[in-house]
Backbone as CSV, one residue per row, in Angstrom:
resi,resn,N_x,N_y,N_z,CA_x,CA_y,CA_z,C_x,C_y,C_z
1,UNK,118.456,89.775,168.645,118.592,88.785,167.598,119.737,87.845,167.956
2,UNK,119.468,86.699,168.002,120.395,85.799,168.065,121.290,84.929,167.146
3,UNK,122.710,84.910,166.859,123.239,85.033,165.793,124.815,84.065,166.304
4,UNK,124.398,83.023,166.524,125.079,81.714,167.075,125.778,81.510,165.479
5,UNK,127.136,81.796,165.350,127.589,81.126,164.352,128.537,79.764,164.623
6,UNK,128.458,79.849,165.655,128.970,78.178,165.881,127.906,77.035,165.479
7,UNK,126.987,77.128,165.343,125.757,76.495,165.580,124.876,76.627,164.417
8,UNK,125.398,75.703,163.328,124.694,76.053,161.563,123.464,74.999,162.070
9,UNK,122.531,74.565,161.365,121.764,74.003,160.760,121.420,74.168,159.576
10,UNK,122.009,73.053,159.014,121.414,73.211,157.561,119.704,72.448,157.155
11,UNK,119.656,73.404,156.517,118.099,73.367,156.419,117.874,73.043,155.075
12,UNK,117.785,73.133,153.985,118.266,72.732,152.170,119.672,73.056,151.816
13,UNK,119.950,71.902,151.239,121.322,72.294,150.403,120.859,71.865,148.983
14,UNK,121.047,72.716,147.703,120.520,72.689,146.498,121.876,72.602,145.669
15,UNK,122.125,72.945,144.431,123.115,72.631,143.269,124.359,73.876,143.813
16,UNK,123.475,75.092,143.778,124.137,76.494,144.233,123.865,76.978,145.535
17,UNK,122.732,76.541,146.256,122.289,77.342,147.190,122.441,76.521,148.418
18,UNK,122.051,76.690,149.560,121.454,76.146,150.711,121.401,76.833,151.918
19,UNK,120.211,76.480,152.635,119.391,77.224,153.012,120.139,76.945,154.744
20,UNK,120.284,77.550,156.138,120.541,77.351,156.855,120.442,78.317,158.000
21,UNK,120.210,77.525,159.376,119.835,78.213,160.341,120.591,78.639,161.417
22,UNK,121.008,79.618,162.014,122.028,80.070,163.085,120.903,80.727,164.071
23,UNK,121.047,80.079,165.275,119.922,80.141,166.278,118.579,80.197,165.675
24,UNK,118.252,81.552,165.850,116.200,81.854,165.248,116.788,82.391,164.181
25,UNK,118.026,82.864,162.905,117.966,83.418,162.170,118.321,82.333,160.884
26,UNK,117.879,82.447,159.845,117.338,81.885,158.362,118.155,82.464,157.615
27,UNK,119.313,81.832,156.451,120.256,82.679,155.617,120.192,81.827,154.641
28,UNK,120.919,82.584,153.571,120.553,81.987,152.240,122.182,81.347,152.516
29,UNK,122.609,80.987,151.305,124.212,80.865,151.352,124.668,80.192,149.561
30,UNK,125.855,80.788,148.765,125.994,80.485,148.042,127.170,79.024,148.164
31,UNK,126.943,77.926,147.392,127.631,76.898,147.561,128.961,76.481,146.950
32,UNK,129.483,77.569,145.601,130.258,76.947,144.219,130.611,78.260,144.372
33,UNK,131.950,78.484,143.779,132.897,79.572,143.348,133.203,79.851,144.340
34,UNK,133.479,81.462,144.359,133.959,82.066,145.618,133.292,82.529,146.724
35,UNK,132.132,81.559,147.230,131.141,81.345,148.352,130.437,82.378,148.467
36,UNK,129.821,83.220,147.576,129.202,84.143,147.847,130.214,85.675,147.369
37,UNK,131.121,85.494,146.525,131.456,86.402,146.295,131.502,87.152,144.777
38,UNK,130.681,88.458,144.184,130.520,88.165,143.370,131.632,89.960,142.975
39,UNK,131.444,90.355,141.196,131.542,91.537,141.281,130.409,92.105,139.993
40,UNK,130.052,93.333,139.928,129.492,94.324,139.155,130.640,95.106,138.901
41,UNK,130.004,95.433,137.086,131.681,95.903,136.348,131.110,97.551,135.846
42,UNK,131.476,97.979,136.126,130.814,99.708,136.189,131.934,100.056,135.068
43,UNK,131.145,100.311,133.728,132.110,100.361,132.347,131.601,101.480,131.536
44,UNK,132.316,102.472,130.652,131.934,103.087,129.511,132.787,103.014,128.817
45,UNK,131.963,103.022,127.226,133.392,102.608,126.270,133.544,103.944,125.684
46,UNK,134.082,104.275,124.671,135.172,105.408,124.528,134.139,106.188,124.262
47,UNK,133.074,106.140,123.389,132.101,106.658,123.087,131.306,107.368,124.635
48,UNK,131.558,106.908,125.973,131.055,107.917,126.562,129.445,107.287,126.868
49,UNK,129.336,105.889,126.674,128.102,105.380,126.737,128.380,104.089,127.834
50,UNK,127.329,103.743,128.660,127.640,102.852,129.838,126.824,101.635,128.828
51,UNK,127.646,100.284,129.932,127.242,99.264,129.251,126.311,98.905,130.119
52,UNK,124.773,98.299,129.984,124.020,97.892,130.638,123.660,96.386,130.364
53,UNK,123.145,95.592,131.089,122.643,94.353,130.699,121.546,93.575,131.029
54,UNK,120.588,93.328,129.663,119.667,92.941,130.605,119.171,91.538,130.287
55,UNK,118.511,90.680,131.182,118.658,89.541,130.927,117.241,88.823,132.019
56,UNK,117.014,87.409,131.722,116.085,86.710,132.409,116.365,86.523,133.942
57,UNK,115.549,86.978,134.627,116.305,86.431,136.269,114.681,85.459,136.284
58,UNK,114.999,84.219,136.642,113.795,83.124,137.137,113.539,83.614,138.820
59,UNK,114.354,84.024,139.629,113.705,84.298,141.064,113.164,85.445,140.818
60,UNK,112.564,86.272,139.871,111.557,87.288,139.865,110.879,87.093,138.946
61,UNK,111.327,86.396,137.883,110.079,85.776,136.731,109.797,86.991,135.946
62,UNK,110.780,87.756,135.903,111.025,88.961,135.057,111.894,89.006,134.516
63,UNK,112.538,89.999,133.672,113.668,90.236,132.799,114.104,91.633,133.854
64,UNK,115.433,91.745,133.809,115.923,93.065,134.485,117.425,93.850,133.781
65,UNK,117.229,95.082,133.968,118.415,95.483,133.571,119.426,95.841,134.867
66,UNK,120.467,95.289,134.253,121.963,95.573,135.562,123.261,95.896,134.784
67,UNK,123.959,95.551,135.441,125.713,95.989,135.174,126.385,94.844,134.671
68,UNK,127.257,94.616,134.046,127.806,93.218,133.796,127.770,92.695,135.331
69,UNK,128.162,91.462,135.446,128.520,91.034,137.002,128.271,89.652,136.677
70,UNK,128.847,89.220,137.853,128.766,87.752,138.158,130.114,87.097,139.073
71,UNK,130.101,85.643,139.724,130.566,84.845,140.474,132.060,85.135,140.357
72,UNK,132.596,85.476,141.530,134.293,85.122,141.505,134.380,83.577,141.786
73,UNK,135.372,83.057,140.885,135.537,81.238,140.945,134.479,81.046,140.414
74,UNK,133.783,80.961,139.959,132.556,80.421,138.899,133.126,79.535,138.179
75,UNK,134.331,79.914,137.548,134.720,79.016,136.452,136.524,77.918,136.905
76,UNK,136.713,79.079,137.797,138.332,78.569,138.204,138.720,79.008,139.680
77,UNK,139.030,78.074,140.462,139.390,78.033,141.543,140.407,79.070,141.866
78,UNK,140.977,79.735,140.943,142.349,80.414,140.846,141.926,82.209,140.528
79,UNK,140.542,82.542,140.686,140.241,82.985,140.218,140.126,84.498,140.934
80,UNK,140.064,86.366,140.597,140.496,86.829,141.514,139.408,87.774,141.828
81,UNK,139.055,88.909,142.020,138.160,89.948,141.397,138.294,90.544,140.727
82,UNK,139.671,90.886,139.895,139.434,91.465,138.723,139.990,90.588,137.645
83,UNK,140.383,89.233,137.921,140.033,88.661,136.384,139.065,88.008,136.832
84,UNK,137.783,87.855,137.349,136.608,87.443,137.193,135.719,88.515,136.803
85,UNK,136.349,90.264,137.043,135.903,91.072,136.622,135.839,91.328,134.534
86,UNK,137.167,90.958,134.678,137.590,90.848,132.909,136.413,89.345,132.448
87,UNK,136.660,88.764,132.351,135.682,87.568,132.035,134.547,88.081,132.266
88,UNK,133.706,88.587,132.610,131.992,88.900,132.880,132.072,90.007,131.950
89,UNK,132.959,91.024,131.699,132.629,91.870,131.237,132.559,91.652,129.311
90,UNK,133.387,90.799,129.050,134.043,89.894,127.978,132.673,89.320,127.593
91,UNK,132.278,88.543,128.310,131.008,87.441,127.908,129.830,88.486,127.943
92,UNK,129.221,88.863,128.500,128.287,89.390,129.166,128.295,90.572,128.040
93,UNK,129.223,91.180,127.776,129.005,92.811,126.575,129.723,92.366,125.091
94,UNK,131.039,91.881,125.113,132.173,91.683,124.585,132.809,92.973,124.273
95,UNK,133.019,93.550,125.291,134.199,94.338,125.520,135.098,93.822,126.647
96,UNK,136.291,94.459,125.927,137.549,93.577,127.191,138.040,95.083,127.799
97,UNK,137.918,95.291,128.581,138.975,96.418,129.559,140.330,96.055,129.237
98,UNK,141.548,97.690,129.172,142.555,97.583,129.363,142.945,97.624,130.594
99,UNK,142.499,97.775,131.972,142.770,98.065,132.853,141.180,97.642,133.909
100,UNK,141.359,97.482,135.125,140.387,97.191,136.077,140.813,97.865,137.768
101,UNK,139.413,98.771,138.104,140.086,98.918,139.609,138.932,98.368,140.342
102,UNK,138.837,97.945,141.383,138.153,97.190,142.471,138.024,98.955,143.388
103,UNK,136.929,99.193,143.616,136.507,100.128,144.150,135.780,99.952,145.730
104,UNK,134.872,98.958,145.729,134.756,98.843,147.110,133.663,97.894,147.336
105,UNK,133.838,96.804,148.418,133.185,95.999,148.306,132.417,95.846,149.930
106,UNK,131.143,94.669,149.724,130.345,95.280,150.520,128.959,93.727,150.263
107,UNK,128.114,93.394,151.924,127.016,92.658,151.514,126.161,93.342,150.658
108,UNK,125.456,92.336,149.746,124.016,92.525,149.112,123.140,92.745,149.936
109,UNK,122.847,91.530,150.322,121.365,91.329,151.571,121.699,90.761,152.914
110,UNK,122.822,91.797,153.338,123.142,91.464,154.983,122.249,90.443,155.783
111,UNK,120.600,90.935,155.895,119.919,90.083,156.852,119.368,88.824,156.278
112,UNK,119.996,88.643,154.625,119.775,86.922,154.473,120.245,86.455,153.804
113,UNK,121.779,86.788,153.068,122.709,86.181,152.155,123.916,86.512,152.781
114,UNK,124.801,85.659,152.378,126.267,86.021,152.589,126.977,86.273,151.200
115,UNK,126.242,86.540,150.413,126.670,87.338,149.123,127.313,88.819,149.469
116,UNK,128.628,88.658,149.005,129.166,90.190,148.979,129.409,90.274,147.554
117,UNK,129.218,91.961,147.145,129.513,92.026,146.023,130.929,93.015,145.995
118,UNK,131.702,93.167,144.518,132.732,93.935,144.906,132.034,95.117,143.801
119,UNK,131.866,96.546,143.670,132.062,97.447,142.105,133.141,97.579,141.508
120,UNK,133.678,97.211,140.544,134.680,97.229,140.264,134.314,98.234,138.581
121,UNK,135.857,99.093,138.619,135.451,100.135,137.256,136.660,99.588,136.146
122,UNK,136.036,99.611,135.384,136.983,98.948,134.105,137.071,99.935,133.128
123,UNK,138.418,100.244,132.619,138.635,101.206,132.027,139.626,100.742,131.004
124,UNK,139.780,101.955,129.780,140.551,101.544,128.536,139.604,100.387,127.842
125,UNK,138.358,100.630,127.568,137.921,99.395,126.638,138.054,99.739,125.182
126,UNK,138.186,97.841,124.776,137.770,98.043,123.147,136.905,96.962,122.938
127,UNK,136.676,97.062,122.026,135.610,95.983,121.019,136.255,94.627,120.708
128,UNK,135.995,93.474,121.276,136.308,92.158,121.101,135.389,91.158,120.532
129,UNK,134.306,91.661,120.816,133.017,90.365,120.211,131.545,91.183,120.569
130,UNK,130.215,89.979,120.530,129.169,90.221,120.308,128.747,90.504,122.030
131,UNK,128.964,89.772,123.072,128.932,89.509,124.074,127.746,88.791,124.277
132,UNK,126.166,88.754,125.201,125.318,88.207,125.123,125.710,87.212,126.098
133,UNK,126.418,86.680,126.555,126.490,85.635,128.054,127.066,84.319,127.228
134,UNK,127.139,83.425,128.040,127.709,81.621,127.330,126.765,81.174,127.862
135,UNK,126.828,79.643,127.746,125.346,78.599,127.715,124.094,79.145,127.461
136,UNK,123.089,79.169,128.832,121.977,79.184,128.408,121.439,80.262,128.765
137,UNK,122.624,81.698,129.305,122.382,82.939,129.139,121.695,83.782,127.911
138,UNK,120.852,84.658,128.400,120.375,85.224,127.473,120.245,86.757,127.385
139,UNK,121.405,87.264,127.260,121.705,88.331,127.501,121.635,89.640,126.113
140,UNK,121.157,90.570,126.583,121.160,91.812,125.741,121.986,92.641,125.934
141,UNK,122.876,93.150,125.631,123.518,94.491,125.847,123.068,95.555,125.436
142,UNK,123.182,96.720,125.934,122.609,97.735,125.517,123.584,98.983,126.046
143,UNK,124.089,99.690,124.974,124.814,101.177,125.317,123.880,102.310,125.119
144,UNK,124.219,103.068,126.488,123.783,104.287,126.560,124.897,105.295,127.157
145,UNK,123.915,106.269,126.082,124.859,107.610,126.552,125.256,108.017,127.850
146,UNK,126.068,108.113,128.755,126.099,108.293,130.059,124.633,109.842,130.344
147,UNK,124.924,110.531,129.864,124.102,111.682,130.408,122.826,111.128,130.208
148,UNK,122.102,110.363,129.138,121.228,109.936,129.311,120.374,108.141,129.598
149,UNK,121.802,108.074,130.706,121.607,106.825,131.347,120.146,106.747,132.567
150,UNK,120.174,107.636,133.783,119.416,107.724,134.374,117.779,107.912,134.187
151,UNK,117.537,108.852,132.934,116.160,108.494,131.891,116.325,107.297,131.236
152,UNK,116.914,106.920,130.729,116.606,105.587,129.896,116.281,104.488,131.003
153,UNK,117.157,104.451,132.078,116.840,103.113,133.136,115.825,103.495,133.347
154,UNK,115.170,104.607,134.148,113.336,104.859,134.218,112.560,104.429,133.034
155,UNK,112.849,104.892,131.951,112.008,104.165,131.020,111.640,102.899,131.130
156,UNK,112.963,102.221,131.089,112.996,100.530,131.098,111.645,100.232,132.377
157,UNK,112.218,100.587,133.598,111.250,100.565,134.637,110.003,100.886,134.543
158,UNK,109.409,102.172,133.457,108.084,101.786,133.197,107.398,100.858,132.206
159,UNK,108.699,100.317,131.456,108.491,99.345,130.211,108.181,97.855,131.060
160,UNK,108.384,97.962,132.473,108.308,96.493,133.215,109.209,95.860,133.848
161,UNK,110.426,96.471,133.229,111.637,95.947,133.617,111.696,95.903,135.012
162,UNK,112.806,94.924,135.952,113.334,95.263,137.062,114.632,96.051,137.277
163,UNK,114.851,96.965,137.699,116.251,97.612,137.584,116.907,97.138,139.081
164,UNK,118.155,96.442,138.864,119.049,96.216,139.949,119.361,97.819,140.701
165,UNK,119.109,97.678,141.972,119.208,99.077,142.812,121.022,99.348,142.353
166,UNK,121.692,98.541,141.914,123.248,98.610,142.212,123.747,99.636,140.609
167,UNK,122.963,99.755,140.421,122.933,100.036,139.144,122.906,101.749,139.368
168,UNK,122.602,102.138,140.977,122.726,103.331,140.901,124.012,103.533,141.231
169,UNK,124.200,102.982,142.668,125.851,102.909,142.771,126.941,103.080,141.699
170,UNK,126.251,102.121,140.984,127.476,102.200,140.099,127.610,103.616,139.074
171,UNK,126.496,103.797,138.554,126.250,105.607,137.774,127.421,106.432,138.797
172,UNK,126.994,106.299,139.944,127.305,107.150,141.328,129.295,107.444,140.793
173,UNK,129.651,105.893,140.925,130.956,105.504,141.134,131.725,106.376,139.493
174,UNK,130.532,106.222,138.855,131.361,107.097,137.252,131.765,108.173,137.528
175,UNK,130.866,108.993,138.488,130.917,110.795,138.824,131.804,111.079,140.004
176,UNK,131.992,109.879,140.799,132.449,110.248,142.052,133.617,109.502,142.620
177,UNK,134.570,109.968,143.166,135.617,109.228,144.063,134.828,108.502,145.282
178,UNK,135.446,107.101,146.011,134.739,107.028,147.043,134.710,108.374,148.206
179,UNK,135.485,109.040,148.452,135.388,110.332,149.350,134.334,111.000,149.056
180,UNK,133.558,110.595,147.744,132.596,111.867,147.381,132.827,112.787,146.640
181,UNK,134.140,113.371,146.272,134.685,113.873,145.829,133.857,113.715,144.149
182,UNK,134.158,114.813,143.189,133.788,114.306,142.063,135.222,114.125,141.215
183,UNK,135.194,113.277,140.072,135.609,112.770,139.675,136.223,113.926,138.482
184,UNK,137.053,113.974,138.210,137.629,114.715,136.931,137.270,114.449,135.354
């Protein structure tokens, strides 16, 4: 595979996206915020229930359930991974974390985005608002019991839904240290 990064061709450039070529290989590329850098907020509130979210995605023309998440710099140039972590989690649920750790970060779709995402675990929450997303987001929140998180996302999945694969990771990251280790 040939993988000339001196040597872009751009092939579409869109509002957010554009499309471009490095030798014979085809990549997506994000254009605004922090170029492709995003995070997923891996949360339970005191109650012991994970926050899930589910919402319209137009590149699958489905509705899917995921994790809070979204764009570092989206909104501010100044912006870091974990206060872009606090803000998504804020809008997106309306719970605010007392605390945030950045756990480990990593590509989405190595062989055609330069999207990295970070998991980041947010801890000490309370109740601040309705959440549901800003503009023309259309977001649901939904708490579930942690023990019966992994049946309920199958459900959703036979209800039609798309379930973000990251969504296991992140369950993963509740039970486990990165070593593997389990979690106390």
């Amino acid at each position: 595979m040939q993988t000339k990064t001196d040597e872009t061709e751009l092939l579409y450039e869109g509002r957010w996206l554009r499309l471009v070529r490095r030798g014979t290989w085809e990549a997506c590329e994000r254009t605004h915020g922090g170029q492709g850098l995003a995070v997923l907020v891996v949360a339970v509130t005191p109650d012991d229930e994970v926050l899930f979210v589910e919402q319209p995605r137009a590149a699958l023309g489905k509705r899917t359930i995921e994790m809070p998440a979204g764009l570092v710099g989206d909104d501010d140039g100044s912006d870091t991974l974990e206060s872009a972590a606090r803000r998504e989690l804020v809008e997106e649920t309306g719970w605010e974390p007392g605390r945030v750790e950045v756990l480990v970060m990593g590509p989405t779709t190595p062989g055609m985005s330069n999207e990295r995402i970070a998991l980041v675990r947010a801890w000490d929450l309370r109740r601040v608002g309705d959440g549901g997303g800003v503009g023309l987001e259309s977001i649901t929140v939904h708490t579930v019991p942690r023990a019966q998180a992994p049946a309920w996302l199958m459900q959703k999945q036979r209800e039609g839904f798309e379930l973000d694969l990251k969504l296991w990771a992140g369950l993963w990251m509740l039970e486990h240290a990165l070593d593997g280790s389990r979690r106390d």
